[in-house]
N, C-alpha and C positions, 0 to 999 in steps of 0.2 A: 507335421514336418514343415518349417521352413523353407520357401520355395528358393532356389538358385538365383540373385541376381549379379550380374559381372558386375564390377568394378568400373571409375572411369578409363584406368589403365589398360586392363581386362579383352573391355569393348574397342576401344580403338584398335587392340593390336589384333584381335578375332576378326574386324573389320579390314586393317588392313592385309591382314593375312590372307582370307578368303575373297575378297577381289582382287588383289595381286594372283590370285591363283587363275580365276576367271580369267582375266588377261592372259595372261602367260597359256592358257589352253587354247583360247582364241587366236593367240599369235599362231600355234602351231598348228593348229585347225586349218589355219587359212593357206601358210603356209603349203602342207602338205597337198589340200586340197584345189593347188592353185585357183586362189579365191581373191580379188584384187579388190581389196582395202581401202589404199589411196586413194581411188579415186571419189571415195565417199567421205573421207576426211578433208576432203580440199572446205577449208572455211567459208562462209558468205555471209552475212549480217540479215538477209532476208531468213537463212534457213533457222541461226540463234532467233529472230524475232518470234518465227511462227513453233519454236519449242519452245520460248517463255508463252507464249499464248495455252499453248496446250498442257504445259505445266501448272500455270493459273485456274483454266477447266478442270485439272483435273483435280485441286484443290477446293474447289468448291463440290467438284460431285462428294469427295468424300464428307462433307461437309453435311451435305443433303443426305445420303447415307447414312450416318451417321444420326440425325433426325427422325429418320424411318425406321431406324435401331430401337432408338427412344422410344418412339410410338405403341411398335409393335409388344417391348417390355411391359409399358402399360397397361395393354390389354390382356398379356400372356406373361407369366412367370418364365417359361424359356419358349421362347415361338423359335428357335433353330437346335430341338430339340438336343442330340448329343453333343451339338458345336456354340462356339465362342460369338457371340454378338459382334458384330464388329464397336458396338459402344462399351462391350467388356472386353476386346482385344483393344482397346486407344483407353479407356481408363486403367486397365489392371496388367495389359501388359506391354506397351511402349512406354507408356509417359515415365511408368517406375524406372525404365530401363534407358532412358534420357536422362534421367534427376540428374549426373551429376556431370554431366556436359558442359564448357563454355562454348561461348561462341564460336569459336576458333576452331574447336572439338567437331562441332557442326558443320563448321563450313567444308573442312577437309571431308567429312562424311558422306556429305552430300554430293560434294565433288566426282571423290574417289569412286563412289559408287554408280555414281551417275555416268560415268565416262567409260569405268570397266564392265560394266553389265551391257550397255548400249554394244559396247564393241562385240563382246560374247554372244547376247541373246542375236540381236539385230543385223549385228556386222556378219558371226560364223556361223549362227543358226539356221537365220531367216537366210541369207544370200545361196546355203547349201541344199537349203530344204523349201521351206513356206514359210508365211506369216503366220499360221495355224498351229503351227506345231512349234515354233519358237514362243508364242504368247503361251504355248499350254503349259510348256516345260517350263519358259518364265514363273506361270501361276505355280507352279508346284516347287519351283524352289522358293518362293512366298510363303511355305506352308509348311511348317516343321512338324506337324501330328495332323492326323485328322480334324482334330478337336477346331482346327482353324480354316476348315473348307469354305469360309464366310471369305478370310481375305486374300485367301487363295484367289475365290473366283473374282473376285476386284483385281488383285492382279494380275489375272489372266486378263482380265478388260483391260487394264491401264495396258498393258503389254499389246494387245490389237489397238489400241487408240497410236500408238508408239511405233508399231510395224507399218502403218497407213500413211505415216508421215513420212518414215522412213521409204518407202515406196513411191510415195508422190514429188518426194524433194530429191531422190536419187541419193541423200546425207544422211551423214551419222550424224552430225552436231545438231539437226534438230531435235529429234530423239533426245541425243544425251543430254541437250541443254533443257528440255521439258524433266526428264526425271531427274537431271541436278536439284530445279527447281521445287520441285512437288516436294525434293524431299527437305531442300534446304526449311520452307516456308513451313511445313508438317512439323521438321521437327525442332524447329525454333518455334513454335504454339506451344509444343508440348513441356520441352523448359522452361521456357519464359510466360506462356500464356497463364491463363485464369483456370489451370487445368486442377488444380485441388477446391478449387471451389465447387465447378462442376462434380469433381469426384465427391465431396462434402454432402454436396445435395444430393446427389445419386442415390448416395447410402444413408441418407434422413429418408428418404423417400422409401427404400428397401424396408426399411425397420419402421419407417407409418403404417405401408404395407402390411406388415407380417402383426404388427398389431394388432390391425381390426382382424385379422381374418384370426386371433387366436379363439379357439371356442371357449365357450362362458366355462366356470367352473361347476363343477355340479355341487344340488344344492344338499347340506349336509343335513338330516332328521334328524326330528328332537333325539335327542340321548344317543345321537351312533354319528361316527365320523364316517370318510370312505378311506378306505383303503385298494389300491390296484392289486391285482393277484396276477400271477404270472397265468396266461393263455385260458384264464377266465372273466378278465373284465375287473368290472368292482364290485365291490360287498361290502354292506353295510356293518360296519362293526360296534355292539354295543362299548356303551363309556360307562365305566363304573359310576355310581353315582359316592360321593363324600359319605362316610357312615360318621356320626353325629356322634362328639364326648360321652363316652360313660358319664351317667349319672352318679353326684357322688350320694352314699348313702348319709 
């Protein structure tokens, strides 16, 4: 079966569908829970520098991650046994699900989500509760099956790297401006980058692999081929031999 991939239409409006929601809960989160906001929105160009700093970091961890992904494939056919690699959740399931993005598509993406999630996780989570438990639930809604407990727990990292700033600068815009970032730069590689080459080589590499490791064929004896039998293996089957023209009289 063909797996589900949205449309560029699709995604934009799932996208903005569900952070317009995140917002709108966080408005009334805070609301209800007299939780003052403002005063973490107030702008300052120190606090956007030191979220593109950490948006940058955190672009490269995934980077390095992603290396380590590599590595560990090549020594193990799955080294995160039931779950997703984080280099087969960035080859087989973002980048396809980027393809038909422009620019524009991205920037809003990055944006939107970057500003509604900071507000949500950061702003109504972290201010009511902890940093601990906003990065966790962060991580988990990063994680639509188990199958992807690889980028969950990165999310949950990015989310504590996100809550520390958020903490130490008293702002929301450092945060939001680090994960605008991280995601603007991510996911313009993934459109625009050298990502089908990579993907190209992956899968030359998958199928060198499963090559050599096919076992030899077994060797057929004079006059019998093999044949496989069902829950006995193989047996060797005699081959008729040509029986030679009547002679004529």
């Amino acid at each position: 079966m063909r797996e589900f991939r949205p449309d560029r239409a699709l995604l934009l409006n799932v996208v903005l569908y569900v952070e317009g929601a995140l917002l709108l809960l966080a408005t009334v989160w805070c609301w209800l829970g007299n939780i003052p906001l403002a005063p973490a929105l107030v702008p300052r160009w120190k606090d956007f520098a030191l979220g593109a700093a950490v948006g940058i970091a955190l672009v490269i961890t995934s980077v390095f991650i992603y290396g380590i992904s590599h590595l560990l494939e090549k020594v193990s056919k799955r080294p995160f046994g039931p779950f997703l690699s984080m280099k087969q959740i960035a080859l087989e399931e973002l980048a396809p699900l980027f393809a038909e993005l422009n620019a524009l598509d991205i920037f809003i993406i990055a944006i939107v989500s970057g500003f509604c999630e900071e507000v949500f996780f950061r702003g109504a989570l972290q201010m009511d509760f902890n940093l601990w438990i906003a990065a966790g639930i962060f991580g988990m809604f990063h994680m639509p099956t188990f199958r992807y407990l690889t980028y969950g727990v990165w999310a949950m990292a990015a989310g504590i790297m996100f809550g520390l700033v958020m903490e130490s600068t008293h702002s929301l815009w450092a945060p939001i401006a680090g994960h605008a970032l991280n995601n603007l730069l991510v996911i313009l590689f993934f459109r625009y980058g050298p990502i089908d080459k990579i993907a190209s080589a992956n899968s030359s590499e998958t199928k060198a692999g499963e090559t050599l490791e096919m076992p030899d064929a077994p060797a057929q004896k004079d006059g019998a081929i093999s044949e496989k039998t069902a829950g006995t293996g193989e047996r060797a089957v005699p081959v008729p031999e040509p029986k030679p023209d009547d002679e004529k009289n």
